[in-house]
C-alpha positions as a Markdown table, in Angstrom:
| # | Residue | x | y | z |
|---|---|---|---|---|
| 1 | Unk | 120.9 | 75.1 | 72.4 |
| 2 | Unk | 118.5 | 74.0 | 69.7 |
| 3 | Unk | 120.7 | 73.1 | 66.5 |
| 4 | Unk | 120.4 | 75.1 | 63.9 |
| 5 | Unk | 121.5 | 76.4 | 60.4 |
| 6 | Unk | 125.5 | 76.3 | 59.9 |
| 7 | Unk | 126.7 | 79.7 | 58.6 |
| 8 | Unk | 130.1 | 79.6 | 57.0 |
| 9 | Unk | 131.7 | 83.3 | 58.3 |
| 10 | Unk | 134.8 | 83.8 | 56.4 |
| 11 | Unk | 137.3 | 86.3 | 57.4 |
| 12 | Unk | 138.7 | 89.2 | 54.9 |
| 13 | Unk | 142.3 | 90.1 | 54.2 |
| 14 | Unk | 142.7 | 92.3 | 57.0 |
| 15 | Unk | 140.9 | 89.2 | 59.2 |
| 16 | Unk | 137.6 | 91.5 | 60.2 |
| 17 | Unk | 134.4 | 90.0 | 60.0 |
| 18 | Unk | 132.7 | 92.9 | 60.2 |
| 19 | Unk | 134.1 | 95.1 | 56.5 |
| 20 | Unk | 132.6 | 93.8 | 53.9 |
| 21 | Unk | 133.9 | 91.2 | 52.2 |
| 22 | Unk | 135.0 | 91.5 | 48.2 |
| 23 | Unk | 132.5 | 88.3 | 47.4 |
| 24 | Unk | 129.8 | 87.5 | 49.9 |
| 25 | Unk | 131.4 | 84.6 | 51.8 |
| 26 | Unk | 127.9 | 83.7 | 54.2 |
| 27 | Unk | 126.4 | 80.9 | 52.9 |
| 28 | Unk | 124.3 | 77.6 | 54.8 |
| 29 | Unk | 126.2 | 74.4 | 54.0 |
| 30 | Unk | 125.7 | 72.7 | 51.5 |
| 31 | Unk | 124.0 | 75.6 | 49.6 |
| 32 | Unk | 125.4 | 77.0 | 46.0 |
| 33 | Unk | 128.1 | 79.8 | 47.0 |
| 34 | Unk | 127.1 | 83.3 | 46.3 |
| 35 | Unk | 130.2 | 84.1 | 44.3 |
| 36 | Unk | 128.2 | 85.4 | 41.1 |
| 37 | Unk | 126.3 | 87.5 | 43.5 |
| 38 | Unk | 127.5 | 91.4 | 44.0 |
| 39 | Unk | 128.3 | 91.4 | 47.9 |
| 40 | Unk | 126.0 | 94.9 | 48.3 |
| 41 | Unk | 123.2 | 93.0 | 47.1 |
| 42 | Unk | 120.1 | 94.0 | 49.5 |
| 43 | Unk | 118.8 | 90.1 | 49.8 |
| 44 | Unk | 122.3 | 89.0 | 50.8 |
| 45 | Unk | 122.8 | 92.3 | 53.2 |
| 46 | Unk | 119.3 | 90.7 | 54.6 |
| 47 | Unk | 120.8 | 87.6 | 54.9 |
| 48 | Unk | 123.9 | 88.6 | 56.8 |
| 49 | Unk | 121.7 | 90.7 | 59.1 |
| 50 | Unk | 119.6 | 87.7 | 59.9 |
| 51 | Unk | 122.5 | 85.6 | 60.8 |
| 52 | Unk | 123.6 | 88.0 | 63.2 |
| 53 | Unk | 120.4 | 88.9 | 64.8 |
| 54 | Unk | 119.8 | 84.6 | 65.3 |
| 55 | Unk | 123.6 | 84.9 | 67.0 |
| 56 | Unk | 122.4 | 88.0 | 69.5 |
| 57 | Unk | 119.0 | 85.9 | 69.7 |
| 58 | Unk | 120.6 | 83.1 | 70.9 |
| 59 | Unk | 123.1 | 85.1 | 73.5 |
| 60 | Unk | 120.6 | 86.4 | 74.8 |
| 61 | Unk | 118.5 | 83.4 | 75.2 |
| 62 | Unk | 121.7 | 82.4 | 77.4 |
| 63 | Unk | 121.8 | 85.1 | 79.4 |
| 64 | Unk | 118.0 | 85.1 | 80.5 |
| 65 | Unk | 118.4 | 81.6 | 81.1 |
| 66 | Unk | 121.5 | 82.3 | 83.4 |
| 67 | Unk | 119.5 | 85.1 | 85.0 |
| 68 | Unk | 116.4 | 83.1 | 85.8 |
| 69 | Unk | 119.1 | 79.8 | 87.6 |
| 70 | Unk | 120.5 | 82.3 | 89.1 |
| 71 | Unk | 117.0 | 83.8 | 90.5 |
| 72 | Unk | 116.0 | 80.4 | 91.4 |
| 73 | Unk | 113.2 | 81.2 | 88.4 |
| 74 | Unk | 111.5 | 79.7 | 85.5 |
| 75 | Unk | 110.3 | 80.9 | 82.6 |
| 76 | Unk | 106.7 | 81.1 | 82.8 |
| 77 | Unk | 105.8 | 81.2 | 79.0 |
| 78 | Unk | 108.1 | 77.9 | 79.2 |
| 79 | Unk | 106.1 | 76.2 | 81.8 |
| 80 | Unk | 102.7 | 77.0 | 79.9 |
| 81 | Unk | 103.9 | 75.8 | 76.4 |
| 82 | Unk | 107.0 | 74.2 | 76.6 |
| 83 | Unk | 109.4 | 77.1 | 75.1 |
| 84 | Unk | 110.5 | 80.1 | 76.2 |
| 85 | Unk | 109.9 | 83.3 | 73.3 |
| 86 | Unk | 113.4 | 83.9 | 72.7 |
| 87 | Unk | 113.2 | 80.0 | 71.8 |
| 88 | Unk | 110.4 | 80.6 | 69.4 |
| 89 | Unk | 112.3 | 83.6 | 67.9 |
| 90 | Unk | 114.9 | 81.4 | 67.3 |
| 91 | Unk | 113.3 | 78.5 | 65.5 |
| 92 | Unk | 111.7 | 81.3 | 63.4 |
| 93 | Unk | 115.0 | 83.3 | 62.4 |
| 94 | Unk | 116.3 | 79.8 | 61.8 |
| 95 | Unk | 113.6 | 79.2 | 59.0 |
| 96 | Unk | 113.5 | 82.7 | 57.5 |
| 97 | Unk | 117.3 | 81.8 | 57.1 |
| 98 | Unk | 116.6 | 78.8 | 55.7 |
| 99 | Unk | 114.4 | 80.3 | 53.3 |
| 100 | Unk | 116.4 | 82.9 | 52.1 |
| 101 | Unk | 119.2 | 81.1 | 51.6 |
| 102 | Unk | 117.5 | 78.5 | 49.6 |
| 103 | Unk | 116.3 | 81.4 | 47.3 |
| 104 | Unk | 119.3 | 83.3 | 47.1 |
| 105 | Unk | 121.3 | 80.3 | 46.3 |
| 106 | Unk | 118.4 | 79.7 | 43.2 |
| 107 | Unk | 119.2 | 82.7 | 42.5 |
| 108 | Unk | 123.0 | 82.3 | 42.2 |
| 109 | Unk | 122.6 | 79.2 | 40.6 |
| 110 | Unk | 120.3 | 81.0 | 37.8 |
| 111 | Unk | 123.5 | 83.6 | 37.7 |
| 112 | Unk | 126.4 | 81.2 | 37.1 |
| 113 | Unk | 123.9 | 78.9 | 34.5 |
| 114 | Unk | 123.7 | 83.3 | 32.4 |
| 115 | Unk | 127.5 | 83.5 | 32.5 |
| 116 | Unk | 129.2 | 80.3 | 32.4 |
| 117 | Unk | 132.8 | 80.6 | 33.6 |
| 118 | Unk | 133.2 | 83.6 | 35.2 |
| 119 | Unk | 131.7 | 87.1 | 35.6 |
């Protein structure tokens, strides 16, 4: 599996990662933490829905793959360039998380500099 963004998924009081969280608590490593940040915010709701689509992306990348051994088949878009498309969908959900974490945590950054100390 090709390495990719870390995402930090911390779990709520009642230990579901699936309510909504009172702060947003998805962030890349190393990136400023979105506390100043309303956790509805659209561009972080984007976010958390990218993350999750590059985890089903990369299940199911799995499962073809397990599929096709088990077919005794390979990928013919892999033998022509090298990578299957679920592979490219990958690499390109990894960068359009990249990217939007980068902004968002601008963005945060920009919010804690407005209101120093707090909310």
């Amino acid at each position: 599996m090709a390495a990719g963004p870390e995402t930090e998924r911390l779990k709520d009081g009642r230990g579901s990662e699936d309510s909504e969280p009172a702060q947003v608590r998805l962030r890349l490593a190393g990136t400023q933490p979105f506390s100043g940040m309303p956790a509805d915010d659209q561009a972080l709701a984007a976010l958390r829905d990218a993350c999750r689509l590059l985890e089903d992306l990369r299940q199911e990348r799995e499962r073809l793959e397990e599929r096709l051994r088990s077919a005794g088949r390979r990928d013919p878009i892999r033998i022509v360039t090298g990578q299957t498309a679920l592979d490219r969908a990958c690499e390109e959900t990894e960068e359009l998380i990249r990217t939007m974490d980068e902004l968002l945590s601008e963005t945060a950054e920009r919010l804690l500099a407005s209101h120093p100390g707090g909310e």
